[in-house]
N, C-alpha and C positions, 0 to 999 in steps of 0.2 A: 436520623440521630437526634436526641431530644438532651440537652443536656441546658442542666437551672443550677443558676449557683445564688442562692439566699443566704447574703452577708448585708449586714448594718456598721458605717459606723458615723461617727460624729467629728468633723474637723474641721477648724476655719475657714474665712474666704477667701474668694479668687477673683484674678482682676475680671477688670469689665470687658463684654463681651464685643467683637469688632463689627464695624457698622452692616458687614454683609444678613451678620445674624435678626439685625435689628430688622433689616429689610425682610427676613427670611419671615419673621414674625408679623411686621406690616402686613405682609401677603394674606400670610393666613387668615388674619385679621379678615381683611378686606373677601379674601373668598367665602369663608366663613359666615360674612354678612352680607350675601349676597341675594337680594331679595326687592323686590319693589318697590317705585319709591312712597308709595304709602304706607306699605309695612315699616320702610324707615321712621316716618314720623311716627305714626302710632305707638314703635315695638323696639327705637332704636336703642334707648335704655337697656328694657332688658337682657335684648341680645349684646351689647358690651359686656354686661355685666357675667353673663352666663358663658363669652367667651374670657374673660379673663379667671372666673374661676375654673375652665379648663384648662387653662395655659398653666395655672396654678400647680394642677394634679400630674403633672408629669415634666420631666426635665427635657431640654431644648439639644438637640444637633446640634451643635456647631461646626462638625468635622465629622465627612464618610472619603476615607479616600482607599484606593484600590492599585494597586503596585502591582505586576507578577512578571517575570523574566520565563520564557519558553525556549530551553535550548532543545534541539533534536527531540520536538516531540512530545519532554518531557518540561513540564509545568510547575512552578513556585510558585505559588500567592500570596500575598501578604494584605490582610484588610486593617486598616485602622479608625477608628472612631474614637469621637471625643461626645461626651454629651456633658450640657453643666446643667443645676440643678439652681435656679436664678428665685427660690421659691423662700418662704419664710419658714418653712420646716423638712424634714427628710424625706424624701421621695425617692421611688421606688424606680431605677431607669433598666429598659429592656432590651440589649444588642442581641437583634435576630440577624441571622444571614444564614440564607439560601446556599449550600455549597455542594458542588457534585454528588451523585449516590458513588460514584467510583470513587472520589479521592478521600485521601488520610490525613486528616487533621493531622500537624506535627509539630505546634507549639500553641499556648495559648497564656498571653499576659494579660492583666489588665492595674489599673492604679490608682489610685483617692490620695491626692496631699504626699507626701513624703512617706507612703507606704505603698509598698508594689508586691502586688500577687502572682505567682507565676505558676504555670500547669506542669505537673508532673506525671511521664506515665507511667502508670503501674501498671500490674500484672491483676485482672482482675480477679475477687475472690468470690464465697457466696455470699448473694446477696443480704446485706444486715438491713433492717428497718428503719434500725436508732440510728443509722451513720449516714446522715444526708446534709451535715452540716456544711460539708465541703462541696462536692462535688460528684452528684448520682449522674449516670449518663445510661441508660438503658439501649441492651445491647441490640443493636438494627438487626432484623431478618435480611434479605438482599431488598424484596419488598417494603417492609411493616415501616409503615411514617414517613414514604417518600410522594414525594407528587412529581410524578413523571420523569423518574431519574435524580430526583433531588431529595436532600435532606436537608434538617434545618436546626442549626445549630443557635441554641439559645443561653443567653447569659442575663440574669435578673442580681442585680445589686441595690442597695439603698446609699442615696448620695444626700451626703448632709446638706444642710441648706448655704448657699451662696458656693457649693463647691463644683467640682467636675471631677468626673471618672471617664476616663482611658481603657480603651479595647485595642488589643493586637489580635489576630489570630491570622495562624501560616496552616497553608493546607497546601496538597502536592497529589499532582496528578500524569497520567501519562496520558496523552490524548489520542482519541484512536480514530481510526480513519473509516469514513462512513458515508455511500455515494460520493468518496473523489475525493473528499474535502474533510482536514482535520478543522473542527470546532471547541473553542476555548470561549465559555460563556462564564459573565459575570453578573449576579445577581444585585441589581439597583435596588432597593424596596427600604430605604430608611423608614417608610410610613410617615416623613413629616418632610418640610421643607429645608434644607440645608445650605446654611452658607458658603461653605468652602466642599464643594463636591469634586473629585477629582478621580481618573482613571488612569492607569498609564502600563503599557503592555509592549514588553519590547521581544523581539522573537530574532534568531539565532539558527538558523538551518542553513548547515555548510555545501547539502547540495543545489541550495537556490530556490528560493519562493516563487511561487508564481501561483497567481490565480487568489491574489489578496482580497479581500471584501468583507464591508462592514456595512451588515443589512441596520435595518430600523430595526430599535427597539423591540424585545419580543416580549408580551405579560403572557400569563398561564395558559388564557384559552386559545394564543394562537401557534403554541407549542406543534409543527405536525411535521413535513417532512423535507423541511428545511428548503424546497425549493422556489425560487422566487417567484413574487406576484407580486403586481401593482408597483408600489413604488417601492427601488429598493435601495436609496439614497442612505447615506450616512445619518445616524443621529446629530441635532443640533451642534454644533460647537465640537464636532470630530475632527482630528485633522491627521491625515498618514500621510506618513512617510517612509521609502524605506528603499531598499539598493535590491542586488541579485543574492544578498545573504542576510541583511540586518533589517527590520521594518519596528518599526515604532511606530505603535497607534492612541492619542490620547483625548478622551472624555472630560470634560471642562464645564460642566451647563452653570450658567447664573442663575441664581433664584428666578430671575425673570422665566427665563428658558425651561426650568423645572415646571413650573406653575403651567406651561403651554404644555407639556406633556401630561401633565400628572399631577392636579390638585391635591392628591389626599400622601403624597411624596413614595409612591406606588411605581416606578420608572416603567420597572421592568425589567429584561435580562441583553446586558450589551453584549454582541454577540462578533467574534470575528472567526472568518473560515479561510486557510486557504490550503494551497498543495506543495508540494515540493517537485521539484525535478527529478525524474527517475526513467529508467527502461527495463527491457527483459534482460534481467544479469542476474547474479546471484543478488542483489542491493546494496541495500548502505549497510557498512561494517564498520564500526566505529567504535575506536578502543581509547582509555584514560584509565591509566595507575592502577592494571590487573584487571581490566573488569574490561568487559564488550557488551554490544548489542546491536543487535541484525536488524533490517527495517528489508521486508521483503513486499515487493508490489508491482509488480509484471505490469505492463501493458501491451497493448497493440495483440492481443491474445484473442485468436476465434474463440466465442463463446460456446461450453459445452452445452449438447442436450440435456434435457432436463425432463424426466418422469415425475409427476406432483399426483397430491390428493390434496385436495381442499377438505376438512373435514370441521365445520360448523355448526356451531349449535345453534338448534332451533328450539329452544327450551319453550317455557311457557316466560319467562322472566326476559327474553330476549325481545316482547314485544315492544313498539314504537319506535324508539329513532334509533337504539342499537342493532335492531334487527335489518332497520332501512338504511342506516350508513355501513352496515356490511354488504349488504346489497351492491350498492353504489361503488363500494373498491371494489368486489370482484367482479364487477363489472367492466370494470380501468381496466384490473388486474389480467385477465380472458384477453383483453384486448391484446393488453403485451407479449404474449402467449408467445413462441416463434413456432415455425412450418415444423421443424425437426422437434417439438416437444410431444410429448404425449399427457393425457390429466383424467381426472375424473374427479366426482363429488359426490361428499357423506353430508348430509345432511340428520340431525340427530337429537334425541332427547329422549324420550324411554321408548323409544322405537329406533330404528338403525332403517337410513333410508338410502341405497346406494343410487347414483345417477344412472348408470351402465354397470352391467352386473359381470364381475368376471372379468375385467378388464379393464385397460388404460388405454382412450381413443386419439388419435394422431389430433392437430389443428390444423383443420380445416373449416371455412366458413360456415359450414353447415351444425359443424358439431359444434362452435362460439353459438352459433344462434340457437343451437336448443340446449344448451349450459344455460344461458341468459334467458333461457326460458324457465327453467328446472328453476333458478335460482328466485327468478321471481315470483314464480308460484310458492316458493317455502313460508310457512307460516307459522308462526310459534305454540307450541302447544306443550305441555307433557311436560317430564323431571328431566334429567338430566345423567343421561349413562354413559359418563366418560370412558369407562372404560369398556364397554363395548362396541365405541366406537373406535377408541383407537385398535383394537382386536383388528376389526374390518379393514380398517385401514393398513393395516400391515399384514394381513393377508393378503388383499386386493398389491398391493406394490411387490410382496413380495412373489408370489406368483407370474407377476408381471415380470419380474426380475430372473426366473426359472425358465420361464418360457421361450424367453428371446436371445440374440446373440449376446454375450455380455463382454464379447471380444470389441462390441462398438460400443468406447467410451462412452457413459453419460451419467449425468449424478442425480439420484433418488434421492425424493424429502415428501414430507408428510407437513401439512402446515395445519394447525389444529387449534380453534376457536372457542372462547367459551365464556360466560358470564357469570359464572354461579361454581358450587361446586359438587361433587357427586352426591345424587339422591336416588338412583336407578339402577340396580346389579350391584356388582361392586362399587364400595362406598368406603373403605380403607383405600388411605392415600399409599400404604405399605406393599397391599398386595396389588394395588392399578401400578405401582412402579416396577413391581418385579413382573407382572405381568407384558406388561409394554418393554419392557425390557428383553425378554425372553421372546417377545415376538417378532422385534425388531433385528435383533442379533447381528448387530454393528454392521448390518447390508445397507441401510439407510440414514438419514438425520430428520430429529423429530425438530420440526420450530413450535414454539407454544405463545398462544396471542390473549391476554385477561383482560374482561372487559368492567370495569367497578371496583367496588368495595368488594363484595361477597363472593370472589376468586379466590382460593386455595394457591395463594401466589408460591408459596413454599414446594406445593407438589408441581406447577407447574414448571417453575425453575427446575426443580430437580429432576423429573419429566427432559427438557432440554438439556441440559449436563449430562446427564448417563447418554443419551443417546446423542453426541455431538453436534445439539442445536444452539437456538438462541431462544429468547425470552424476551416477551416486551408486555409491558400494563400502562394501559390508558383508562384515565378516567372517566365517568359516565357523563361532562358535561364538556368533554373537547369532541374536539371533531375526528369523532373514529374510520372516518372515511379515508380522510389525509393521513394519518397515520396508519391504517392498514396498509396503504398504496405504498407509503415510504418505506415501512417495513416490507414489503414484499420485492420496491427495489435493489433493498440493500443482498436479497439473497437471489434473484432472480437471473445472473447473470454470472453460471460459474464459469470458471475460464480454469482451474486445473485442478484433480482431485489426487488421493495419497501424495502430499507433501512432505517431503521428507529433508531433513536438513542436517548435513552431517561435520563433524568437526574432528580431528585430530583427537582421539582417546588420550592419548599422553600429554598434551597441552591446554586442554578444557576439562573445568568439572562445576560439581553445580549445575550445566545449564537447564533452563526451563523448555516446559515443553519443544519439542522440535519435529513433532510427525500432527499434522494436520488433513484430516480427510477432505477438505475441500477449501478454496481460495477461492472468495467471490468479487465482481470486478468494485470497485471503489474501497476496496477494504486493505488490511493492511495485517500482514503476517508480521510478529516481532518474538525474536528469541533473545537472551540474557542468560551471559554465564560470567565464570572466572578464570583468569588463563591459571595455568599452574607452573609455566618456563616462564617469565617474565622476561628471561634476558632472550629469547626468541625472535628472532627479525621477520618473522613472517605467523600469519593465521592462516592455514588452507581451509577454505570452506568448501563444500560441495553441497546444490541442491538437487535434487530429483522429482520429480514430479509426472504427470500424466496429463495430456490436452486430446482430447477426441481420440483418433487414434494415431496419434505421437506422443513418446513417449521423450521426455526432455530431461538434460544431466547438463547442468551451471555448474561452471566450477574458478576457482582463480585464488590465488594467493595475497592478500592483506597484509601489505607493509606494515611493520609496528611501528619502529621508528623514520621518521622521515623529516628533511627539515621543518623549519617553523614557516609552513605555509599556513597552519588552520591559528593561528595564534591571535584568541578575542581577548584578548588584556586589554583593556580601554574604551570596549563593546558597553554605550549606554546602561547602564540596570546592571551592572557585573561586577562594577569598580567595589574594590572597600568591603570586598564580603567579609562574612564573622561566619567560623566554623568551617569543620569538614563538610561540604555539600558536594562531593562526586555526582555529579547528575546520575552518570552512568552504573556508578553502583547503586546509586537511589532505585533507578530504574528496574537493575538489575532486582533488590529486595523487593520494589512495589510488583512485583510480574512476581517472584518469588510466593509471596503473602498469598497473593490472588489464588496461585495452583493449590494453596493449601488450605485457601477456605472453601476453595472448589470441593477438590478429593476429599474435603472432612463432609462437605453438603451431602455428597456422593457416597458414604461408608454408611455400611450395616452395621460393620463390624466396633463394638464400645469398646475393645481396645485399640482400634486401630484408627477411632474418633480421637481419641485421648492423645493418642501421639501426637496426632497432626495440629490439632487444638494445643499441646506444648510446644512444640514445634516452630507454629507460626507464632505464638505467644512471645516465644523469645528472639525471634528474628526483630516483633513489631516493636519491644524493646530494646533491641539495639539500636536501631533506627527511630526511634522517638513516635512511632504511628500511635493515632488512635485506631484500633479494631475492634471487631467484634470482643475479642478475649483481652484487651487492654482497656484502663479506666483513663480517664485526666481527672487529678486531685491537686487542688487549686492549694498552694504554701505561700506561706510569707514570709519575704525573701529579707525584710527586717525593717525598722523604725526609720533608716535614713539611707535605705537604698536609694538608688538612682531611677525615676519613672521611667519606662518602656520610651525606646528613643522612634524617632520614623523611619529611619536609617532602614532600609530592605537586606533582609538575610541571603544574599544571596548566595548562588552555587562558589564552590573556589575554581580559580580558573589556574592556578601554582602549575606550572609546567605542560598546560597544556597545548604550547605552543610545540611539544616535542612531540607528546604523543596524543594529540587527539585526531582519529586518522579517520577518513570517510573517503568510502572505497571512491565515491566518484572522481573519476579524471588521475587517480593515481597508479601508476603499476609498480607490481612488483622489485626486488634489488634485482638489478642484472646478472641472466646467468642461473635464477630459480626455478621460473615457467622455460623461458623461451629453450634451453636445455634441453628439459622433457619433451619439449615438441617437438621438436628433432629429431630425436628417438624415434617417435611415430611416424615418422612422414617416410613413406618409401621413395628415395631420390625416384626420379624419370626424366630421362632426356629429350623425348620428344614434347616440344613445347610451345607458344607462344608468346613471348613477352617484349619488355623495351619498347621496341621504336617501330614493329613490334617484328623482333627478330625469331623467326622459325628455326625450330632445332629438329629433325625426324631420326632418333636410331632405327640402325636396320640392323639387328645382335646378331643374325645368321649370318649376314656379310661382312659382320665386324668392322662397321662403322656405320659415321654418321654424316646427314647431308644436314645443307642449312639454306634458308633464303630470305629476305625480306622482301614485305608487302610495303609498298609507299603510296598508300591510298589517304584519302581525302578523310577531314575531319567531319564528324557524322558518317561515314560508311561503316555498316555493318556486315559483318565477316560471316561467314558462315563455316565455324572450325570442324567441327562435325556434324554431318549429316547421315542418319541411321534410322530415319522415322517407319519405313513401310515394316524393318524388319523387328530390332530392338526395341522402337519406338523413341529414342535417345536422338538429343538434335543438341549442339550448343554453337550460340552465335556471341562474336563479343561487337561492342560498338566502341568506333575511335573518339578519342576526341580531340584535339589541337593545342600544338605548343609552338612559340617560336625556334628557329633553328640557329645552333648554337653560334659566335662569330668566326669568320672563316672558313664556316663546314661549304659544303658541297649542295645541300639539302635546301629548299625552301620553307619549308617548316617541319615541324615532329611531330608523328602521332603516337599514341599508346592508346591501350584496353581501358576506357574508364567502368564499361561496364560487361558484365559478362552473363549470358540467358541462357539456363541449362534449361531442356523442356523432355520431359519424359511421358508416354501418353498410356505405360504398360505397367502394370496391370491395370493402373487406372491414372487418369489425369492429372500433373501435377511439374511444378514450373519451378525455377530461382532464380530470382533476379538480383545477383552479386553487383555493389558497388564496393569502394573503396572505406566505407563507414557502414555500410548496414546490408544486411541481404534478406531479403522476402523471401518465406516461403510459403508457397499456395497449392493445396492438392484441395481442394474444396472450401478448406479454411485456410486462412490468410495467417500468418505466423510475421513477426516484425521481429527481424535480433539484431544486438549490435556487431560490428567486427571487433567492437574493443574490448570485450566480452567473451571467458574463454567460456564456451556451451558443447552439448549434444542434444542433439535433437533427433527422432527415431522413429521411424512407421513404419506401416510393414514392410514397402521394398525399399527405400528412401535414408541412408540417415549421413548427418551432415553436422559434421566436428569443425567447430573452432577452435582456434587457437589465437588468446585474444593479441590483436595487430601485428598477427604474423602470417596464419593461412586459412583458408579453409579448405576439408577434403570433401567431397562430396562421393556416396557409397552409392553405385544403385544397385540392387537385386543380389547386391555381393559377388558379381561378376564384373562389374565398371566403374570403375574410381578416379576420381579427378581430382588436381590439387591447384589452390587458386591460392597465387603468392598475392600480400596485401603489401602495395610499395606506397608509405606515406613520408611528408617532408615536412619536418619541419620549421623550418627554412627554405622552401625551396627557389632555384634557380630560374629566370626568366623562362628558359627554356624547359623547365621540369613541372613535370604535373602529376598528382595523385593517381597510382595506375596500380592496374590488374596483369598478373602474371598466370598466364591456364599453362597447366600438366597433365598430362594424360597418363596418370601412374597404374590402370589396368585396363585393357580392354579386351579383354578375354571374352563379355559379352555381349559387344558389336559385331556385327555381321560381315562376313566376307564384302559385302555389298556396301557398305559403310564408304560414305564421302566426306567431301569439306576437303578445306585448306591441309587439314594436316590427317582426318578421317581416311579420306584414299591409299594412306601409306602403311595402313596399319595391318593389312594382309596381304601384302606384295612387298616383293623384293627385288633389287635393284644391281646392276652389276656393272662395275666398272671395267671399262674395255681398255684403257689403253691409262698405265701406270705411267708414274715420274719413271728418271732416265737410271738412276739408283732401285736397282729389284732384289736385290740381296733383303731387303725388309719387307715382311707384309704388311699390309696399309691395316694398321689396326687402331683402337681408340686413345692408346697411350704410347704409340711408337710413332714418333713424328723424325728422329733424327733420318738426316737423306732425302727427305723431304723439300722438295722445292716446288713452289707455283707453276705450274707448266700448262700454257693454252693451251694445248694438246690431251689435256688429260679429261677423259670425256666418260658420263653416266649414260649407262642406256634403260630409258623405264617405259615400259607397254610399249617397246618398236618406236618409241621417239631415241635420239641421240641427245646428248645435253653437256654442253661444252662448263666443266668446271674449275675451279682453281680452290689450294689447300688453306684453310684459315683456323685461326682460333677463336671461341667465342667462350662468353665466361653466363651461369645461367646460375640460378638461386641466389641472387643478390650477389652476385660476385664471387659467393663460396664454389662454385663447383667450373673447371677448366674443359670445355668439351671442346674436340678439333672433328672439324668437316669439310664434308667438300661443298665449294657454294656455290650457287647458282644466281646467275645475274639478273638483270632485267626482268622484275617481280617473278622472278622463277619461270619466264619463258619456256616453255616445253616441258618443265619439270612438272607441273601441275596440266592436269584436264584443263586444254578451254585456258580462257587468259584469267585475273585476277579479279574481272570485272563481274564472272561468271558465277561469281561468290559473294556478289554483293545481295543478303537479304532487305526487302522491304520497309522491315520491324523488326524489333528484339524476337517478337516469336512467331516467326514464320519458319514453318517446316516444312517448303519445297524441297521438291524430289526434281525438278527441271535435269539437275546435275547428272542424272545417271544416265541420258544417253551423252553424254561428252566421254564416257569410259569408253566409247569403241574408237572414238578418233585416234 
C-alpha cells in the first residue's frame, strides 16, 4: 500500500532539540566521515561542508516510538514519530513504515504547530487525476507493492523551517499461527539515527504463553523460515518479562547501540514469537458483549498420509540460482518425506516432463535417491506452460485418488512452482483458472509458490483460493531455498482433514467460515461470529473432523457468564483506553473483510463482485479499516485543535471481567453437560472401583456378589482377559494411599490407570488415566478427560464426557465404562482414581477371564438361604435379610462361605446389595489374587485358563 500525502505549510519555531538528538547527529557526523587519516587532512573541509549541507536537505528524528497491546491473538499498533525540520527554509520530511500485507490500517494522524490532520475513511470512488491534493492511496493487489508480506505505508509533508511534524498511525492485525509459533513483527527502518527510539509490546493470552522468544533483529535478505540459527539472543537493550498470562517486551536502543546495528538507521524488523497453551478439545472459545471467536489447534495428533506432486518449472528464465536454490529445498523437502507418503514430480516449461508416469511412488530409499536424481539432472530451458502442467498434475493425483482405497484417510496437494508467467498453450489467466479448477474438483489443494517480479501474482493467488490452498512470493534476491523449505513445513504435516465446526443455528449468526478441508500441524483454525440470545448461559460448540482412519466429534458447552476470573483491568497497555475497541468484535469484522475479499478474488460473476465489493466496503466503514475499496483522506481538524497525544488507543476492557470467557480450565453451569451424559451411559453393576471394590451381577439369578482385592500399590490386575478369542484384554494398575484413621486396613488402593488392549481386527491399545487417555491403533491419539470428545474407527470408538467418564465401544459388541473420580481437595487418604464397568459384553467369549471376565458366562447358585424364605433373594428385596455364616455360593464345584452387604457404585448414585466374599475372594475366583497379577500395563497372558479346571 503506497500512500503520499503532499501538504506545505509555513509556521513558527520550536523549542530546542534534547541532547539525545545532538548525539544522534554527532554520530552521523562521525560515520559519515569516516575515512583515513590522510584523507582527513587533505579532504576534511570539504567533507564537513558537504555533510552539513546534507543534514541541511532533510529534517531530523527525534522520536520513532512503537506501542502495540496483543490480546488473544489479536494486535493494535500504534507508531508514533516526531521529526523537526532544525533547517533555514521548508523541507520536505518523509514517514515510511513497513506494516504487515495482512493488517488494516485504522487511524492515521499527523500535526505541524497548533494544526492537526486526521485520516478519514471513505468509501472509495473512481479514480479522479485532479484530486491528489489530500490523500491518493492506490488500491493493493494481495501481491502488487509488497516485499514479502509487507507493505509500505508512506507519508510526505513539507515542515516549515525551525518547526516539527507529528505522525500517529494505528494498524491492527490478527496474528496467525505458523510452524507452532504466532509472530508479531515490527518494522525498525527510520533510515537515520534517532534519539529517543523506543518499543513496547504487551501481550495478554488468558490460556497461558509459553514458548516466548525474541530473535535478533531481522533486515529483508534474511526474511526465511523463521527457524533458528546461529545466535538467537535478544536484540541490544531488550528486556522481557512476563507471568503464565501477561508478558511485556521492551526495545530501548541508545544512539550508541543503533550506530552498532545499523549505520544508515536501517534496524530491521524486531520480531517476537510465541505459543499459547492448548490440547485436543474443541479450543479456546472466548466471548465479550455478543461477539466470539474459536482459536482451534489440536495437538498430540498422528500426522495424516500425504500424496504430493512437486510440479516446477524449469523454464528457460529459472536459470542460475533460482533453479539451484529449488534444487537444494527439494532436496530438504524429499528428505522429510514419511514411509506412509506417496509423491512424484513434473518438471515443465513448453514441454511436460512427468518423473514416473501414471503414478504416485510410496518413500522409499531408493525412490528419494532417484527424485534427487530426476531433480538434479532438470535444466532450464523452454517457455513456460502453466497450464499444461497443472492438467498433468491433477490427472496424475487424481487417478492416483481413483485407484486406491480412499477409505484410508490421507490428504492430497499439488505444490506448484514458478517464475514467469504463461507463454506456452494456454496463456489466459481466465481459462488456466477455470481449467485447473474443473480438473481439480475440490478432490485436492493446489499450493502455488512465485519466484520474482515477472509472476502472474494475481493468478497465482487466485489459483490457491479456488482450490483450498495457500500462496507465498519470494523475491529473486532472498534465499529461496529457506523459504521453500519453510513453506513446505508449514503444510507438510496434516493432522485432520474435512473440519467442520458447528454452533447452535438459534444462537449464532454471521459466523465466518467454519468447514476447513484440512488442519495442518503448527497452524491454527479461527472461526468468528455473533451470538443472537445474549442473555444465554451457555454456547454449545461442536467440532468434527477426520485423522487417518478415526473419525473425531469435540464437543462441550461455553459458559457465558462466569465470575470475574478473566478480569485485565490494570493489565499494562490497557488502562485509559479511548473508544469502542471490542478486540473480539474487531476480530470478528477483520476475519469477516478477509472472506469477502477472498470470494470477491474468487467471483466470475460482475454482479456478484459488486456485492461483495459493497459489502465489505461497508463493513470496512464501520470499522475504520483501510482496504482495498476504502481510501484515507487526510482533514483538518481546525486552527487550535489539540496535537495527536502518545497516549495508546487501546482495546476497552468495560465489563470484561464478567464476560470474557476462555474455554480453558472452565466448565459448564451445573446440571448442562453432566445431565446429558447420564442419559447415555447404560448403568452396569458389575464393576471395579474404590478401594477397589468388585461388584459382579448375575441377572438370571437375580442377584449380585461382591469382593475386594487388597493388593499392593503398583500391582497390576488383570480385569479381563479374552485375547486368544475376542482379542480384548484390560488390565488396571493400583496406586497407594494412606488408610483412613482407625480403619482396619494398612493402606488404600485404587485404579489410577486403566489398559484396554484389543488385537482384532487390527492392533490397537488405551491407556486411561485420570487426566488424559491415549489412543494407539498405529497412530497415537493424545486427548484430554476434561474434554467432552468422540473419537471413531472402524471397530473402536470411545466417548467422553468431559471429567465424568469414558465409554469405550469395541466392534459394537463390548462396551466399557470408565468413571473419572477427581478431588479437588482431597483427603490424606484419597487419591485420583479410575472406576471400570463393564456395561456390554455380549462379545467376549465363553472363555473370557480376569478378576471379573470369568463371571461373565457362568452362573452362580446359592445353596443355603437366611433363616427367613418367605423372600426371594433378589436385587431390591433385602427386608428378612440377615448376615448368616451359613449362607454359602457355590461356583465351578467350589463352595464359598458369604455374608449379605450393601455397596453403593457410580459415585454413590446407585445402592447395589450382594453377597460378599471374604478374604480377596478366596474360592470365589480361579486361583488366588495373586494369579491376576500382570507384568505390565499390556500384557495379554493367557497363563489363566488352565486355573478354570481347578
Amino acid at each position: 500500500m503506497i500512500l503520499w500525502l503532499w501538504l506545505c505549510w509555513g509556521f513558527p519555531s520550536s523549542a530546542a532539540q534534547p541532547d539525545s538528538e545532538l548525539m544522534a547527529r554527532y554520530l552521523e557526523e562521525q560515520l559519515l566521515a569516516d575515512y583515513s587519516i590522510a584523507e582527513q587532512v587533505a579532504r576534511r573541509v570539504p567533507r564537513q561542508a558537504k555533510f552539513l549541507q546534507r543534514l541541511e536537505t532533510r529534517p531530523r528524528m527525534s522520536e520513532f516510538n512503537v506501542r502495540a497491546t496483543i490480546i488473544s491473538r489479536y494486535a493494535f499498533t500504534t507508531v508514533s514519530c516526531t521529526m523537526v525540520n532544525s533547517g533555514s527554509e521548508a523541507r520536505e520530511a518523509v514517514f515510511e513504515m513497513q506494516i504487515p500485507a495482512a493488517a488494516f490500517i485504522s487511524n492515521f494522524t499527523m500535526s505541524i504547530g497548533n494544526k492537526t490532520y486526521y485520516g478519514e475513511v471513505t468509501g472509495k470512488e473512481k479514480r479522479n487525476s485532479s484530486d491528489d491534493k489530500t490523500t491518493h492511496r492506490k488500491p493493493p493487489s494481495p501481491t502488487e507493492g509488497r516485499e514479502n508480506g509487507y507493505e509500505t505505508f508512506k507519508a510526505s509533508v513539507f515542515i516549515p523551517r525551525k518547526m516539527q511534524a507529528r505522525f500517529l498511525l494505528h494498524y491492527e492485525e490478527l496474528l496467525q499461527r505458523r510452524l507452532g509459533k504466532y509472530e508479531y513483527t515490527v518494522s525498525i527502518r527510520p533510515q537515520q539515527l534517532v534519539g529517543r527510539l523506543r518499543v513496547e509490546v504487551n501481550i495478554l493470552e488468558n490460556s497461558g504463553i509459553v514458548s516466548l522468544e525474541v530473535p535478533p533483529l531481522r533486515n529483508s535478505k534474511q526474511k526465511g523460515n523463521g527457524k533458528a540459527e546461529g545466535d538467537m539472543s535478544p536484540p541490544p537493550s531488550t528486556v522481557i518479562g512476563h507471568t503464565k498470562t501477561l508478558a511485556k517486551i521492551t526495545f530501548n536502543p541508545s544512539v550508541v547501540e543503533q550506530t552498532r546495528i545499523a549505520r544508515n538507521g536501517i534496524l530491521g524488523d524486531f520480531i517476537i514469537r510465541y505459543d499459547v497453551n492448548r490440547e485436543l478439545s474443541v479450543g479456546d472459545v472466548q466471548i465479550l458483549n455478543g461477539y466470539f471467536v474459536h482459536y482451534f489447534a489440536p495437538t498430540d495428533l498422528p500426522p495424516l498420509p500425504k500424496n504430493v506432486v512437486f510440479v516446477l518449472d524449469s523454464s528457460a528464465s529459472m536459470v542460475g540460482t533460482k533453479l539451484k536454490q529449488t534444487k537444494e529445498a527439494l532436496f530438504t523437502i524429499l528428505q522429510d518425506l514419511r514411509p506412509e507418503d506417496h509423491f512424484n514430480i513434473i518438471g515443465f516449461s513448453n514441454r511436460i516432463k512427468v518423473w514416473q508416469q501414471d503414478r504416485l511412488v510410496p518413500v522409499t530409499p531408493n525412490n528419494i535417491r532417484d527424485a534427487k536424481k530426476y531433480i538434479h539432472n532438470m535444466s532450464p530451458t523452454g517457455g513456460t506452460n502453466i497450464n499444461g502442467a497443472l492438467q498433468t498434475g491433477a490427472k496424475l493425483l487424481n487417478d492416483y485418488i481413483a485407484q486406491n482405497d480412499i477409505d484410508a484417510r490421507s490428504v492430497s496437494l499439488i505444490i506448484f512452482l514458478t517464475d514467469g508467467r504463461p507463454t506456452v498453450g494456454e496463456t489466459q489467466s481466465s481459462k488456466i483458472l477455470s481449467n485447473t479448477k474443473d480438473a481439480i474438483r475440490d478432490k485436492f489443494c493446489l499450493f502455488t509458490i512465485g519466484i520474482g517480479n515477472d509472476v502472474d501474482h494475481k493468478l497465482l493467488e487466485r489459483m490457491a483460493l479456488e482450490n483450498c490452498g495457500m500462496t507465498r512470493h519470494f523475491q529473486e534476491d532472498e534465499d529461496a531455498a529457506s523459504h521453500l523449505k519453510g513453506f513446505y513445513d508449514e503444510i507438510g504435516t496434516p493432522l485432520l482433514s474435512d473440519i467442520r465446526v458447528d454452533y447452535p443455528e438459534d444462537d449464532v449468526e454471521q459466523v465466518t467460515q467454519n468447514f476447513f478441508p484440512n488442519y495442518f500441524n503448527g497452524s491454527e483454525i479461527i472461526i468468528a461470529g455473533k451470538l443472537i440470545n445474549r442473555t444465554s448461559d451457555k454456547l454449545h460448540v461442536e467440532v468434527t473432523a477426520s485423522n487417518s482412519k478415526k473419525y473425531i466429534l469435540l464437543k462441550t458447552d461455553v459458559a457465558i457468564d462466569l465470575p470475574s476470573r478473566n478480569d485485565i483491568r490494570g493489565v499494562p497497555g490497557l488502562e485509559d483506553g479511548k473508544g469502542d475497541k471490542n478486540y473480539i468484535e474487531r476480530a470478528w469484522s477483520y476475519l469477516t473483510i478477509k472472506e469477502l475479499l477472498n470470494s470477491r478474488l474468487k467471483s466470475d460473476d460482475s454482479q456478484e463482485k459488486d456485492y461483495l465489493m459493497e459489502k465489505a466496503k461497508s463493513m470496512a466503514l464501520a470499522y475504520n479499516f483501510v482496504t482495498p475499496f476504502t481510501v484515507l483522506k487526510m482533514r483538518e481538524a481546525g486552527l487550535h485543535s489539540e496535537p495527536p497525544q502518545e497516549e495508546f488507543i487501546s482495546p476497552s476492557t468495560d465489563g470484561i471481567g464478567a464476560k470474557l470467557q476462555s474455554l480453558q480450565g472452565h466448565k459448564a453451569p451445573p446440571g448442562i453437560r453432566r445431565e446429558q451424559d447420564k442419559q447415555r451411559i447404560k448403568i452396569s453393576k458389575t464393576s471395579a472401583d474404590g478401594d477397589p471394590h468388585f461388584v459382579i451381577d448375575f441377572p438370571s439369578s437375580k442377584f449380585s456378589v461382591c469382593f475386594n482385592i487388597d493388593g499392593e500399590p503398583g500391582d497390576i490386575l488383570r480385569l479381563v482377559s479374552d485375547h486368544k478369542e475376542s482379542g480384548v484384554t484390560v488390565n488396571g494398575q493400583l496406586i497407594g494411599a494412606p488408610a483412613p484413621p482407625n480403619g482396619h486396613k494398612k493402606h488404600r488402593t485404587y485404579f489410577s490407570t486403566i489398559t484396554i488392549l484389543s488385537n482384532k481386527p487390527e492392533r490397537s491399545y488405551l491407556e486411561i488415566t485420570p487426566r488424559r487417555i491415549i489412543l494407539d491403533d498405529g497412530e497415537r491419539l493424545v486427548l484430554s478427560c476434561g474434554r467432552s470428545a468422540v473419537v471413531r474407527s472402524r471397530s473402536l470408538e470411545v466417548s467422553i464426557s468431559a471429567n465424568s467418564n469414558i465409554t469405550v465401544t469395541i466392534r459394537d459388541t463390548i462396551s466399557f465404562v470408565i468413571l473419572i473420580h477427581r478431588y479437588k481437595k482431597p483427603a490424606p487418604y484419597q487419591r485420583n482414581h479410575l472406576g471400570f464397568y463393564i456395561s456390554n459384553s455380549k462379545g467376549l467369549s465363553s472363555d473370557s477371564h480376569g478378576l471379573l471376565g470369568q463371571f461373565l458366562n457362568h452362573e452362580v447358585k446359592l445353596l443355603q438361604e437366611p433363616l427367613n424364605t418367605s423372600h426371594q433373594i433378589g436385587q431390591n428385596q433385602t427386608e428378612g435379610l440377615k448376615p448368616n455364616p451359613t449362607n454359602t455360593l457355590k461356583v465351578k464345584g467350589r463352595l464359598v462361605p458369604v455374608v449379605w452387604k450393601q455397596r453403593r457404585i457410580y459415585n454413590g448414585q446407585q445402592e447395589v446389595e450382594c453377597w460378599f466374599a471374604k478374604n480377596n475372594a478366596d474360592k470365589l475366583i480361579d486361583g488366588n489374587y495373586k494369579d491376576y497379577l500382570a507384568s505390565h500395563p499390556f500384557d495379554t497372558g493367557t497363563s489363566l485358563g488352565t486355573i478354570n479346571s481347578l
